[in-house]
N, C-alpha and C positions, 0 to 999 in steps of 0.2 A: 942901865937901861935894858939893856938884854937878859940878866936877871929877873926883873919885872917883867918883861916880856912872856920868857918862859911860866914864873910863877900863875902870868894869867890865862897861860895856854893849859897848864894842867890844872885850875880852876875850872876852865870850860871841861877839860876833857874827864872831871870827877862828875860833873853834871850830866854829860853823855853817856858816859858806861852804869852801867847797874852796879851798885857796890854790895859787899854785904853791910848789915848795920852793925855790926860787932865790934869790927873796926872803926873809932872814929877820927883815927890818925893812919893815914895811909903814905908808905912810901911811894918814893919816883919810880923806883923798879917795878914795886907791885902794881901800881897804876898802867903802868904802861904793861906791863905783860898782863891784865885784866883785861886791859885795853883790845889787846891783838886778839886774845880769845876772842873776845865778844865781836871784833870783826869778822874773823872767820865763821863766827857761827850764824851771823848775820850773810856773809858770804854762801854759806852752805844754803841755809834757809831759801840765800833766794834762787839758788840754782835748782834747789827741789823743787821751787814753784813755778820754775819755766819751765821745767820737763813736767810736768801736772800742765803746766799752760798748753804745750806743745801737745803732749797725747793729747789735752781736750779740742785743740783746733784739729787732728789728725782724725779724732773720733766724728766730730760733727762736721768734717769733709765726707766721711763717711757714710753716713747716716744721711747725709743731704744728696747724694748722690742711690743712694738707695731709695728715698723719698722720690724723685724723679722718675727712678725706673718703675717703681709704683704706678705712678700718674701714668707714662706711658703705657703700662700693662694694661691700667682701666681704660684708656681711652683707647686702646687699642682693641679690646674685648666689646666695650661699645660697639666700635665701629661693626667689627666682625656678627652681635647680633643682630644689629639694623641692617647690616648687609643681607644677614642669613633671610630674616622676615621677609625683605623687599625682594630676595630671590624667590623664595618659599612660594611668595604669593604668585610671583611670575609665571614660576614653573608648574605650577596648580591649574593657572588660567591657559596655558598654552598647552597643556597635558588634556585638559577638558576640550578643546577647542579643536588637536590632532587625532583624540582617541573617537571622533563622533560620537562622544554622553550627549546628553537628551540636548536638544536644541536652547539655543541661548535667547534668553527673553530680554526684553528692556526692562524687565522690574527684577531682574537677578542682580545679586549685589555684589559688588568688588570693595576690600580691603584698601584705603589708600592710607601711604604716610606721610607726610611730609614733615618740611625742617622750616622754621623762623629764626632769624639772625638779628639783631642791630647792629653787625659790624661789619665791616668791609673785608674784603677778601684776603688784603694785609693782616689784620687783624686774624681772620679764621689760620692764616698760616702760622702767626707769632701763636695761636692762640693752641694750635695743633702741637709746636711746639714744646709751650709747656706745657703741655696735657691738660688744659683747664677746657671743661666745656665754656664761658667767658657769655652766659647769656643762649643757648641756643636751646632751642625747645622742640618736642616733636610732640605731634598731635596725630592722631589716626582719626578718619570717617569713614562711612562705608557710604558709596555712588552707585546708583542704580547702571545700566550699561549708556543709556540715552542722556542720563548728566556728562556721562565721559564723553560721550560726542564734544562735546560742548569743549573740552580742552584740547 
C-alpha cells in the first residue's frame, strides 16, 4: 500500500515539474532534486514579482500624491486670478472715484463676475478639497452704474 502510494505521488510530481524529453526513464533521486530546483525557481520568480509589485504600488503612491498637489496648484492659481481680476476692478473703480477723474455717469460701465454652482456648500468644500472645479462656472457682464443700483 504505501509503495503504491509513493509510486502515485511521484507520477503526479513527473506531471508537475518540467522534465527534459531526453530522458524517458527518470529516477526517484533525479525527480525529486528536479523537483526542488523547479521550486526554488518558482520561489525566486515570485519574490521578484512582489518587489516589481511593491515598487509599482510605492510608485503609484507616488505619482498619485503628486496628481493631487497638481489639482491643488491649479485650483489654487484659479482662485488667485479671479481673486486678482475682482480686486483689479475694485481697485480701479475706487481709485477713479478718490482721484476725482471726470465725473461718473449712469451710462459708465463696470466689469462684474460672478460664479453659478449646483452644489451645496458641503459639496464646494469636499469639492475644494479635491481640486475639482465639480460644475462651477463663471460669467462676466458689463452694468451700466444705474443697473448696479438695482443690486
Amino acid at each position: 500500500m504505501r509503495r503504491a502510494h509513493l509510486r502515485h505521488c511521484l507520477e503526479k510530481l513527473k506531471e508537475l515539474v518540467p522534465l527534459t524529453p531526453e530522458a524517458s526513464r527518470h529516477t526517484t533521486l533525479g525527480l525529486l532534486t528536479k523537483a526542488e530546483r523547479y521550486i526554488k525557481s518558482l520561489e525566486d520568480k515570485f519574490r521578484r514579482q512582489t518587489l516589481f509589485l511593491e515598487k509599482l504600488q510605492r510608485e503609484n503612491r507616488y505619482l498619485n500624491r503628486r496628481l493631487d498637489s497638481l489639482h491643488k496648484q491649479v485650483a489654487l492659481s484659479k482662485r488667485r486670478s479671479v481673486s486678482e481680476c475682482s480686486t483689479n476692478t475694485i481697485s480701479s473703480i475706487s481709485t477713479n472715484l478718490s482721484t476725482g477723474s471726470p465725473s461718473i455717469s449712469e451710462s459708465d460701465e463696470v466689469d462684474v463676475i460672478g460664479y453659478t454652482s449646483n452644489q451645496s456648500d458641503t459639496d464646494d468644500y469636499s469639492s475644494a478639497q479635491s481640486s475639482s472645479d465639480s460644475g462651477v462656472a463663471m460669467s462676466t457682464s458689463r452694468l451700466t452704474l444705474s443697473e448696479m443700483e438695482i443690486f
